[in-house]
ROMIKOL-912872 format. One record per residue (C-alpha): residue in three letters; x, y, z. Coordinates in steps of 0.02 Angstrom, whole numbers, plus 50000, padded with zeros to 5 digits. Layout:
! residues N
(ALA, (X, Y, Z))
...
***
This chain:
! residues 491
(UNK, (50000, 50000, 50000))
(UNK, (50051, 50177, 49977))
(UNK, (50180, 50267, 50104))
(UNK, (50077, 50373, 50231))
(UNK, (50235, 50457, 50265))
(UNK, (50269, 50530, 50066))
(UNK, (50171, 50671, 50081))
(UNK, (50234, 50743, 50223))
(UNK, (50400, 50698, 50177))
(UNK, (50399, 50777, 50003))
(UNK, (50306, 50930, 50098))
(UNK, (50431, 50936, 50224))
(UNK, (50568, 50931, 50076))
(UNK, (50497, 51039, 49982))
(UNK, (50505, 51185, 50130))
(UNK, (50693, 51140, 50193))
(UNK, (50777, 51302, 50168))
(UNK, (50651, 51396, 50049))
(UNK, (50605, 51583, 50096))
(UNK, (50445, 51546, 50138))
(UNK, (50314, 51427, 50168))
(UNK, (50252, 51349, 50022))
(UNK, (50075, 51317, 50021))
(UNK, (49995, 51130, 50034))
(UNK, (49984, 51047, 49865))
(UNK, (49782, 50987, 49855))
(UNK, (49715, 50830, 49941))
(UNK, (49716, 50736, 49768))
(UNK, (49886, 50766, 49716))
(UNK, (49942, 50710, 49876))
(UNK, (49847, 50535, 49887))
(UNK, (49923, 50526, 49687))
(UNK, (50091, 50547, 49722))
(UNK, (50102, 50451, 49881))
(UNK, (50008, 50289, 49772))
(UNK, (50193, 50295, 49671))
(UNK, (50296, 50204, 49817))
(UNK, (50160, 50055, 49857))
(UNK, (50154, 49913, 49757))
(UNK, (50105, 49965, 49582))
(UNK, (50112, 49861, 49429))
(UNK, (50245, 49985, 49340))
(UNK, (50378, 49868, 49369))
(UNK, (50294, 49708, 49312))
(UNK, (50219, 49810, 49165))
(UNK, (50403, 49864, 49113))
(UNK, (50471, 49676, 49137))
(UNK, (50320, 49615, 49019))
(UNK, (50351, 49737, 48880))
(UNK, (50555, 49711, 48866))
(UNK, (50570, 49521, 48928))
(UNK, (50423, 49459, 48842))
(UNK, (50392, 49568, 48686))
(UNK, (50571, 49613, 48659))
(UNK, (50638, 49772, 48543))
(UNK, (50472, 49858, 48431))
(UNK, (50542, 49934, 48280))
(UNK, (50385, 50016, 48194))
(UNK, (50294, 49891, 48059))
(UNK, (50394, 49728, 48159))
(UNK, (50294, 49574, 48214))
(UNK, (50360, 49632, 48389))
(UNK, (50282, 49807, 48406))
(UNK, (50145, 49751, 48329))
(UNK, (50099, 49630, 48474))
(UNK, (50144, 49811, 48596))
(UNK, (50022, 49890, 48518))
(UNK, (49902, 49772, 48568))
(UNK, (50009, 49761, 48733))
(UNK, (49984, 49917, 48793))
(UNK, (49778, 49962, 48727))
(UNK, (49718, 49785, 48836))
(UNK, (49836, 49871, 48973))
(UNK, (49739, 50025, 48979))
(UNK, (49579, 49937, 48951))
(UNK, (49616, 49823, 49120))
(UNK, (49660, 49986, 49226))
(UNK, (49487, 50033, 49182))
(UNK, (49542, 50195, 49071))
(UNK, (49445, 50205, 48895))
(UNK, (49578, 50181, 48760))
(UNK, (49596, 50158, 48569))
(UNK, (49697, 50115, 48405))
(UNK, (49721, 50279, 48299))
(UNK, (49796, 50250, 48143))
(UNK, (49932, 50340, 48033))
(UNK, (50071, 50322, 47879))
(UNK, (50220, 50269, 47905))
(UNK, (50332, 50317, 47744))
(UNK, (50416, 50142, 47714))
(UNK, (50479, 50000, 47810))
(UNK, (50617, 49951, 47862))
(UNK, (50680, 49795, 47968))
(UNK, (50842, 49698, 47970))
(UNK, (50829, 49530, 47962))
(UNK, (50991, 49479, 47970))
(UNK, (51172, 49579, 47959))
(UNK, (51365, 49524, 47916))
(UNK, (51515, 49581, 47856))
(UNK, (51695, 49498, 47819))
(UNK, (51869, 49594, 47786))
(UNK, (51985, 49506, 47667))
(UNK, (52167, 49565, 47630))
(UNK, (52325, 49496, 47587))
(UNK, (52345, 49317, 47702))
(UNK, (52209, 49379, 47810))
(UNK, (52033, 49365, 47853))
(UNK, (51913, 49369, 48001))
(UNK, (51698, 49438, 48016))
(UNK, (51676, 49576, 48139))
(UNK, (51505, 49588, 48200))
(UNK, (51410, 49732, 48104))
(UNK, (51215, 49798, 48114))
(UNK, (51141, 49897, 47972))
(UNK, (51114, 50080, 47993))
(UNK, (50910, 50096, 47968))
(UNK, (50860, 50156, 47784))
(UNK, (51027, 50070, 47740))
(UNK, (50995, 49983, 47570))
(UNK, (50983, 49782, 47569))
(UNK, (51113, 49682, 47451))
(UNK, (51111, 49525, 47354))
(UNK, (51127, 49345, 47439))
(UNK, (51305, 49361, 47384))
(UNK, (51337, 49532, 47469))
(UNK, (51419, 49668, 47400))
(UNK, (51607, 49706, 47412))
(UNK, (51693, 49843, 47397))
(UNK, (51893, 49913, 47429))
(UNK, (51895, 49979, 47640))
(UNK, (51939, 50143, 47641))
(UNK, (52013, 50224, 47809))
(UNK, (51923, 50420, 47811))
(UNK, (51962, 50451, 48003))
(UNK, (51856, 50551, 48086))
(UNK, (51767, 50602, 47923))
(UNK, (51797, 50781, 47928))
(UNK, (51841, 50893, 47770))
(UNK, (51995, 50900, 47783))
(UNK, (52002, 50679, 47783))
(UNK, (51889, 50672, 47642))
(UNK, (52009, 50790, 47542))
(UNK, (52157, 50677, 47600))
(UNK, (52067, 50532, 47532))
(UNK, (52021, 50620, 47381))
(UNK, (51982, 50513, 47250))
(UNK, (51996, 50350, 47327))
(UNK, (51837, 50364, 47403))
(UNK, (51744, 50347, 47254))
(UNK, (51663, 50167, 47244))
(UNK, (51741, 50115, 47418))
(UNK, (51675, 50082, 47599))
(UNK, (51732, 50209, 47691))
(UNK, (51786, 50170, 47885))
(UNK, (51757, 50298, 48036))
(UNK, (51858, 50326, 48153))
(UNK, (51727, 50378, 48310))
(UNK, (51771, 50426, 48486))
(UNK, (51712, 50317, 48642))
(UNK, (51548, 50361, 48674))
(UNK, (51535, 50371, 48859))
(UNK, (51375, 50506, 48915))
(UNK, (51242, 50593, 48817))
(UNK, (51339, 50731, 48767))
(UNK, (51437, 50617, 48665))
(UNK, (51272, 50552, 48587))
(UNK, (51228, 50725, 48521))
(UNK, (51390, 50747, 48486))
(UNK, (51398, 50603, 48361))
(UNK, (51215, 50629, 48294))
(UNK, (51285, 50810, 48240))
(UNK, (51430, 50739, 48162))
(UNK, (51381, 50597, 48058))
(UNK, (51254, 50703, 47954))
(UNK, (51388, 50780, 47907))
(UNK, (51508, 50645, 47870))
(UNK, (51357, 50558, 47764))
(UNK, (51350, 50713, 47665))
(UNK, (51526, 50731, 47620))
(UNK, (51513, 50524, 47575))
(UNK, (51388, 50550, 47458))
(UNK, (51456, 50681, 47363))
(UNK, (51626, 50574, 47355))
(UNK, (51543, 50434, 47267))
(UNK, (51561, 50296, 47415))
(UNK, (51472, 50123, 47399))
(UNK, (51430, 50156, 47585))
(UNK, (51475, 50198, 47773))
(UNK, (51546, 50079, 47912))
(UNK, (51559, 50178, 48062))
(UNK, (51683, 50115, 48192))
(UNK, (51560, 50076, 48347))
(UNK, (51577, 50198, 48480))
(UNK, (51498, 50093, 48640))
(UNK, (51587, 49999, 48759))
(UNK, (51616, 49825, 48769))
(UNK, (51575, 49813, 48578))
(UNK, (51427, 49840, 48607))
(UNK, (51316, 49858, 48415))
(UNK, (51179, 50009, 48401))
(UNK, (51081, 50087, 48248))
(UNK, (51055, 50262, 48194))
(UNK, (50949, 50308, 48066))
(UNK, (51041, 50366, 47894))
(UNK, (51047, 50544, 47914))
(UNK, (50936, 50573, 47741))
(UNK, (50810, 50440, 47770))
(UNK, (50717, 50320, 47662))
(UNK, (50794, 50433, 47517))
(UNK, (50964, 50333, 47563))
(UNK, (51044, 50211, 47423))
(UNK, (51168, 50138, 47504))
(UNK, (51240, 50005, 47627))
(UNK, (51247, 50087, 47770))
(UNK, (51345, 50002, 47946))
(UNK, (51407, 50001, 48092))
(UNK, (51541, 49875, 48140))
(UNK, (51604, 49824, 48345))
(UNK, (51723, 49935, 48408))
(UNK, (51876, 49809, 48403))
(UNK, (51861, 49746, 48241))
(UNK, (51854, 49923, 48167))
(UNK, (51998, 49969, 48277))
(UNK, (52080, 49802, 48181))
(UNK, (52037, 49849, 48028))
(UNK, (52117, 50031, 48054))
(UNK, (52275, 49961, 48117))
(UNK, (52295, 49859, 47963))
(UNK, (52237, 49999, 47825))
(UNK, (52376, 50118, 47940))
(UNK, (52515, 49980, 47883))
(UNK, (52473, 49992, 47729))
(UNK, (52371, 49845, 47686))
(UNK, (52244, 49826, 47565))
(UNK, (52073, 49783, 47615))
(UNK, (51925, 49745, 47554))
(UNK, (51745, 49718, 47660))
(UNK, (51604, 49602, 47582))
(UNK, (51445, 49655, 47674))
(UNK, (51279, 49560, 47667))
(UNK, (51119, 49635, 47735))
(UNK, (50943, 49565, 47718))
(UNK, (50825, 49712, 47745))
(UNK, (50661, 49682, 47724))
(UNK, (50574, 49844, 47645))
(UNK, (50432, 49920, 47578))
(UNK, (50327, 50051, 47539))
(UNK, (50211, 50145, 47636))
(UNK, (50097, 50063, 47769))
(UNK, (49978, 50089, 47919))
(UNK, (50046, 50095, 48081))
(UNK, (49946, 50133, 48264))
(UNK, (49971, 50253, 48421))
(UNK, (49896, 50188, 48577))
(UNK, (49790, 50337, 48658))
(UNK, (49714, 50306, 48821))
(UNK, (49618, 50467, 48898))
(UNK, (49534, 50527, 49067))
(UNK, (49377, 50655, 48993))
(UNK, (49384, 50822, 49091))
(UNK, (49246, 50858, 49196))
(UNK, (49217, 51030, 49197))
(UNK, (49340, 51076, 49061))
(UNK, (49349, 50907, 48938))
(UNK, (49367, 51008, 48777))
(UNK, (49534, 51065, 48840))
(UNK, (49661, 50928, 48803))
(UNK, (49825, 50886, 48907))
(UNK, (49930, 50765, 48801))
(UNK, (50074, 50649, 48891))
(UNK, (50172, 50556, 48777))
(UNK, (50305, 50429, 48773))
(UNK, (50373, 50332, 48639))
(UNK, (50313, 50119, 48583))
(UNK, (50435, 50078, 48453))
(UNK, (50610, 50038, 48495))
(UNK, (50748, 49972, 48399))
(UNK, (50768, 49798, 48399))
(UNK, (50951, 49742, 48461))
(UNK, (50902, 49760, 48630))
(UNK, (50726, 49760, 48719))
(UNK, (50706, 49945, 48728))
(UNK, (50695, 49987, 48919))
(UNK, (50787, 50145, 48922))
(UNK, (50726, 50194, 48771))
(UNK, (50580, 50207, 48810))
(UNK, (50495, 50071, 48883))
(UNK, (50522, 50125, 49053))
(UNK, (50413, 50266, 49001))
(UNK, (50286, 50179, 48918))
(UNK, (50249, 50098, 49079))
(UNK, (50260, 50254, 49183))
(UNK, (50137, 50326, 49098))
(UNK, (49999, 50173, 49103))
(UNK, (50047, 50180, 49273))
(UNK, (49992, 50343, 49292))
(UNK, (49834, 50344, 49209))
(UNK, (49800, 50190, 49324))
(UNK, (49807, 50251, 49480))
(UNK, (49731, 50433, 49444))
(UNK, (49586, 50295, 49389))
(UNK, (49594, 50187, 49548))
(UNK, (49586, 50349, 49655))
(UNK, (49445, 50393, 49572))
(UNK, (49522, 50565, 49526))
(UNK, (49429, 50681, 49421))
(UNK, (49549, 50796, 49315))
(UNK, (49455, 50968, 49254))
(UNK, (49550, 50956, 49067))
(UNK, (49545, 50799, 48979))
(UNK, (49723, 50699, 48998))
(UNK, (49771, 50597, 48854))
(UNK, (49903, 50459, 48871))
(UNK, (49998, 50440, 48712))
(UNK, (50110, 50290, 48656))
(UNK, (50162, 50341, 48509))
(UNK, (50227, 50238, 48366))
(UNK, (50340, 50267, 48217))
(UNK, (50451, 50409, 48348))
(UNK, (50626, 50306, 48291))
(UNK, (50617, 50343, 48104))
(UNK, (50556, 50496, 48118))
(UNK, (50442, 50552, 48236))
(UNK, (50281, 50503, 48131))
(UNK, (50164, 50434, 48251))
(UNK, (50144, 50591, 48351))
(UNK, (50159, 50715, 48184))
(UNK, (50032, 50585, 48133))
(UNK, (49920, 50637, 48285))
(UNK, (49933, 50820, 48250))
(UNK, (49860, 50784, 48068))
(UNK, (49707, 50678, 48155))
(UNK, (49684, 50812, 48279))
(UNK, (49707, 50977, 48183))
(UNK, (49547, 51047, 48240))
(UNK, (49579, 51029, 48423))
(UNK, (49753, 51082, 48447))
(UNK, (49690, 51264, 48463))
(UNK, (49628, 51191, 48634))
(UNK, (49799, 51080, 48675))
(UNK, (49860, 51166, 48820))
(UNK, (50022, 51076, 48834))
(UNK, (50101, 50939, 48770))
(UNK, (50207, 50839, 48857))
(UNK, (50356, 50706, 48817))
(UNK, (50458, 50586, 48914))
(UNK, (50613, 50495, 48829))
(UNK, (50764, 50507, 48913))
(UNK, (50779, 50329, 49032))
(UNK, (50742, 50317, 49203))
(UNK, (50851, 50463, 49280))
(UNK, (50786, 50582, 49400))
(UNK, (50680, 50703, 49313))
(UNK, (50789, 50864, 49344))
(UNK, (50652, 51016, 49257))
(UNK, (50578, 51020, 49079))
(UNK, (50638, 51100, 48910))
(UNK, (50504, 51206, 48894))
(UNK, (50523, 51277, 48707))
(UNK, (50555, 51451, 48707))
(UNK, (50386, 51509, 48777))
(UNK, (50435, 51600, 48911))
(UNK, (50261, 51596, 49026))
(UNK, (50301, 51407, 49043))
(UNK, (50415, 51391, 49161))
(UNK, (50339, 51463, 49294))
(UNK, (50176, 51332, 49276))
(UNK, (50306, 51176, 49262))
(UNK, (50329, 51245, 49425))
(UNK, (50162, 51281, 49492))
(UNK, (50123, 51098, 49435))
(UNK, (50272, 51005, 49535))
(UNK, (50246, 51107, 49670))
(UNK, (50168, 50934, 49767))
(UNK, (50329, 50855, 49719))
(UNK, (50451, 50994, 49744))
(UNK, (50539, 50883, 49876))
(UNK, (50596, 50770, 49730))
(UNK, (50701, 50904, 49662))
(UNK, (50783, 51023, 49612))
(UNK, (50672, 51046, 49455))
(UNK, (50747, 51182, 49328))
(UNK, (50662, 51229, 49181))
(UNK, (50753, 51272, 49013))
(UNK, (50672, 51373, 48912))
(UNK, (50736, 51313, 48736))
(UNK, (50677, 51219, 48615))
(UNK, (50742, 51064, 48575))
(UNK, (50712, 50934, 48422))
(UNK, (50721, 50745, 48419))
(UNK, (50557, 50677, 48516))
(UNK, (50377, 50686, 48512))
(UNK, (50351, 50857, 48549))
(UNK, (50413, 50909, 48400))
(UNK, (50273, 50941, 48271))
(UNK, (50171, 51015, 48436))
(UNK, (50304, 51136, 48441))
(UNK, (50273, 51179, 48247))
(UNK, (50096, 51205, 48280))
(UNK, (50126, 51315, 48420))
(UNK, (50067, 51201, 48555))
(UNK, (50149, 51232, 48715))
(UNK, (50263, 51079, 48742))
(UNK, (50378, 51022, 48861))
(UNK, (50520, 50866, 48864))
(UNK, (50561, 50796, 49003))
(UNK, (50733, 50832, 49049))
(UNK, (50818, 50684, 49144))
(UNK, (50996, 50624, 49219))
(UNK, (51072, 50541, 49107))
(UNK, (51122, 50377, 49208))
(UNK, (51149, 50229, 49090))
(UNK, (51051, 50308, 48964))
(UNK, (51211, 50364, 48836))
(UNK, (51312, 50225, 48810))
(UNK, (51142, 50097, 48795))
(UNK, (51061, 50213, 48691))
(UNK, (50990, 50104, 48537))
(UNK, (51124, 49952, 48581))
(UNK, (51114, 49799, 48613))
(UNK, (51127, 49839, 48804))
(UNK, (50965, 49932, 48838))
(UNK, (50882, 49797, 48929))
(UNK, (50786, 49798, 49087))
(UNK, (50921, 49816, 49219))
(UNK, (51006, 49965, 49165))
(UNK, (50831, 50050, 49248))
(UNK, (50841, 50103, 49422))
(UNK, (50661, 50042, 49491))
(UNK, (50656, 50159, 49626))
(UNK, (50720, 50316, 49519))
(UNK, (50569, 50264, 49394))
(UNK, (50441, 50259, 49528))
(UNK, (50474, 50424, 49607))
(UNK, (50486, 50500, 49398))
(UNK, (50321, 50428, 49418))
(UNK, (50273, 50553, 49552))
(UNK, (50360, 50692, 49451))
(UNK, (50254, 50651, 49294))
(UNK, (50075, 50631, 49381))
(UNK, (50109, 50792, 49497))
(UNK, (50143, 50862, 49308))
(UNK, (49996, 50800, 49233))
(UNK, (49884, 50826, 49364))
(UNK, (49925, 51000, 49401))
(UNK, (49911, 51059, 49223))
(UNK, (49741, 50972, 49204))
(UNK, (49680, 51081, 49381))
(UNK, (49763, 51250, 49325))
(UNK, (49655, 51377, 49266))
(UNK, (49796, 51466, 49187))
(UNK, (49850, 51398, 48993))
(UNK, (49945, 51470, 48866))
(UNK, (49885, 51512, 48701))
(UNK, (49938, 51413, 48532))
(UNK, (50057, 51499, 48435))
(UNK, (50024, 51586, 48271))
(UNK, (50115, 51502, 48123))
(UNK, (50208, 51692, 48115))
(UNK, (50249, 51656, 48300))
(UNK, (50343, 51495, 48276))
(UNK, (50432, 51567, 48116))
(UNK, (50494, 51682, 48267))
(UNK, (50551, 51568, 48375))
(UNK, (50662, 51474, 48245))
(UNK, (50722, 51638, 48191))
(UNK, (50784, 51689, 48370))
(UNK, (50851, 51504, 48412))
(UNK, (50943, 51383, 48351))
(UNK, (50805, 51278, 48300))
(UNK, (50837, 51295, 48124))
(UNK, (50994, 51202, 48163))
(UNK, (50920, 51081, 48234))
(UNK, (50811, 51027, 48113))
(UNK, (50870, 50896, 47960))
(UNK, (50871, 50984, 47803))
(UNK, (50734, 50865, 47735))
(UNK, (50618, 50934, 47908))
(UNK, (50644, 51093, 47885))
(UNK, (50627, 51087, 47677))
(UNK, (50428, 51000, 47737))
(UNK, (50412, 51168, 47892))
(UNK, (50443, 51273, 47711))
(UNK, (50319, 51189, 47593))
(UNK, (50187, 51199, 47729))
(UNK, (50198, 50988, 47737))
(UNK, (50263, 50981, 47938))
(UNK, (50183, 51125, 48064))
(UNK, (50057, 51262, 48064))
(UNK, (49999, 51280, 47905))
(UNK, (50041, 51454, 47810))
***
């Protein structure tokens, strides 16, 4: 059963060396976050979803069943839920991935995974001379020069070892595919960057539009490979990759919803991603979030909790390659989002919830923290008012919905991130309960506010990626659809 002693100690937290007393959070939002450190099925839910379903890349057999997964677990909680469909682009799935370097009285198969969008080959594989680029910057593709042309092309990476390497290397191999492709090469085989060889996947920086093999190979047997093209030898990689593609298809978010009482055409939307990649299970990323957020709809259900705005539960689908499921929602649901008063999203692990990113809209911040107040024990929260790019508050943010992202330690969440490591115990299950606090205080105090921002004009968001670095955040390809009026407000 829940604590009796979490209220007061979050209450008495929350007033340890603050000016002045803060006043009591409501009744309800202290019997919901209390609920958090009983014995909820958040745990067991999260255990079912990795161990049993496994890794969900959008259109797989796998997320297919989590779809299905998480509507019957809404549906048992008691909280009305439903399918809603949109288009996915294209598939794309690996079936199966390897690679062999052959030189002069040598040979040996490091492990490799296709990059997603990378092209399949023929049962025979392709080969193709190994090029060593280094790092891949300018200056190593003019060194290389012509060489490149028709050859695999090896990169050198740095260990990753936290996040800020991750968006580190996200920024940098756009780049390096871009300078690839305009040298000719048959493909890419970046050197993996995780410990313990660990394998990953990012997606080709230009999409389905890609046309070539595209890998990444384990750490040591890239480091091999290096060693021997730095003697002087002559290698060449054979690659085979059986990708299973296709064109465009159906896919399904998973919305459950609590209907406002006194306010229900007013929507609060809390969203966390389905689909995972498949070399791991996909705790971290995000299933521990997935299962937070059930969670929470549960128990504001079994309190019997009435929230004033309508709160909307979103699992979104298709948020890997490309964010689709929730700009797929924003299509569905044009005609509300004038009455979306913020839009939540949660993807960064299981570390402590330290504030929001709350996306340039600077009346935000200060009801993030009217809304954790019941929690403010659980902090520090600090709220960043930037916008950021890269979850399922993006296409919110071009329609000028206020939108936060959850802004997290980043624990194990770095080096795991999309590997073959992101399994269940790299989640800290007391960490994820008390996020679970964070997130209902969140969702409960924005649904009781009477205060809500309005939506941005299309003019307005223009603004905002004029006077940020938004625009640099956004792929090419993204901001080319923002443009055309394809992605966002419309002109």
């Amino acid at each position: 059963m829940p604590s009796p002693l979490l209220p007061s100690l979050l209450l008495g937290l929350s007033l340890a060396g603050a000016p002045a007393p803060a006043p009591a959070p409501p009744a309800e939002a202290e019997r919901l976050v209390a609920t958090f450190l009983g014995d909820t099925p958040l745990l067991r839910d999260l255990q079912s979803l990795t161990d049993e379903i496994g890794g969900r890349a959008t259109g797989s057999p796998a997320n297919l069943r989590s779809v299905d997964w998480a509507l019957a677990r809404f549906r048992e909680a008691g909280i009305p839920a439903r399918k809603e469909s949109f288009t996915m682009p294209a598939l794309w799935l690996e079936r199966s991935a390897r690679a062999t370097v052959k030189g002069p009285g040598l040979l040996f198969s490091p492990r490799v995974a296709a990059m997603p969008f990378s092209t399949g080959t023929p049962p025979a594989g392709v080969s193709a001379p190994l090029r060593d680029v280094g790092p891949g910057s300018e200056k190593d593709f003019q060194a290389l020069g012509a060489k490149a042309q028709g050859a695999f092309l090896l990169v050198e990476t740095r260990l990753l070892t936290n996040i800020e390497d991750l968006f580190r290397e996200y920024g940098e191999a756009a780049d390096i595919e871009k300078r690839a492709f305009a040298a000719g090469a048959r493909g890419v085989v970046y050197m993996g960057s995780r410990p313990g060889n660990q394998l990953y996947r990012h997606n080709v920086s230009v999409g389905e539009r890609n046309t070539r093999p595209m890998l990444v190979m384990e750490r040591d047997g890239a480091l091999r490979a290096l060693r021997l093209l730095r003697g002087g030898a002559a290698l060449t990689l054979t690659t085979v990759l059986d990708i299973q593609s296709g064109p465009a298809y159906e896919s399904q978010n998973v919305i459950g919803e609590l209907r406002g009482t006194t306010r229900p055409e007013e929507v609060v939307v809390l969203g966390a991603h389905l689909d995972s990649w498949d070399l791991g299970t996909g705790a971290l990323d995000n299933g521990a979030n997935v299962a937070l957020l059930i969670d929470v709809a549960r128990q504001m259900h079994r309190l019997g909790l009435k929230p004033a705005r309508t709160l909307r539960f979103a699992l979104w689908n298709g948020e890997e390659q490309g964010m689709y499921g929730s700009w797929g929602y924003t299509k569905t649901h044009a005609a509300e989002l004038d009455r979306h008063t913020v839009a939540a999203s949660f993807d960064i692990g299981c570390g402590r919830i330290t504030g929001f990113f709350t996306g340039g809209r600077p009346g935000l911040p200060a009801l993030v923290d009217q809304a954790l107040a019941p929690v403010k024990g659980l902090g520090p929260f600090t709220q960043v008012d930037e916008p950021i790019v890269g979850t399922d508050n993006f296409d919110f943010m071009l329609h000028g919905v206020p939108n936060l992202v959850a802004n997290q330690e980043p624990a194990l969440y770095g080096p795991n991130y999309h590997a073959r490591s992101d399994e269940l115990d790299k989640c800290d299950p007391l960490q994820l309960r008390l996020n679970a606090a964070t997130v209902a205080a969140l969702a409960w105090g924005f649904a009781q506010m009477d205060t809500a921002l309005p939506r941005q004009s299309r003019a307005e968001v223009e603004a905002l990626i004029g006077a940020t670095d938004l625009r640099q955040q956004m792929k090419e390809d993204v901001y080319e659809d923002w443009v055309q009026g394809r992605r966002g407000r419309q002109p």
